[in-house]
C-alpha angles and dihedrals in degrees: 000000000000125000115213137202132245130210105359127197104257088239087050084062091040103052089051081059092059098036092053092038092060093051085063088248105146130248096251098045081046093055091045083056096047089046089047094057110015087037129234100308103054097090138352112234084242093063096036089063086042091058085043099053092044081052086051096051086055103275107159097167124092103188134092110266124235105273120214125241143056108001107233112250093197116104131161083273099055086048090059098053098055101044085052087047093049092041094052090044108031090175088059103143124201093255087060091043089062096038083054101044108016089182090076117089108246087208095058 
């Protein structure tokens, strides 16, 4: 029997792509592999032939690439404090929350 693995990292799925694609195994084959030990919700096939095409074109890299646009401003910090804030005041409205943290996006 075989075990499987939850909850792999998204790399970790991507670098077995690579691995079994270089060894010419298709992207189908590839896919049935990935659902028999990650289970049915770690990539679609479509995704799968689109990793291996991108690995094809001469992708070497399995991790997610810098996207453009606004930084986060939320870290494990940030978190804290406003869970403090909102335990201390259960009735903390978003309007408080921005006066409070004005980092914080009042539209999210």
């Amino acid at each position: 029997m075989l075990k499987t693995i939850s909850d792999p990292a998204d790399c970790e799925v991507r670098s077995v792509i690579r691995f079994l694609n270089a060894k010419k195994v298709n992207p189908a084959e590839i896919h049935r592999q990935l659902v028999e030990i990650y289970g049915e919700n770690v990539m679609t096939d479509g995704m799968v032939r689109k990793w291996v095409r991108q690995f094809n074109d001469g992708r070497n890299n399995v991790h997610d690439e810098a996207r453009s646009g606004r930084p986060s401003v939320v870290d494990d910090g940030l978190v804290a404090k406003v869970n403090e804030k909102i335990r201390e005041n259960r009735r903390f409205t978003i309007r408080m929350l921005f006066d409070e943290f004005p980092q914080i996006s009042k539209t999210v």
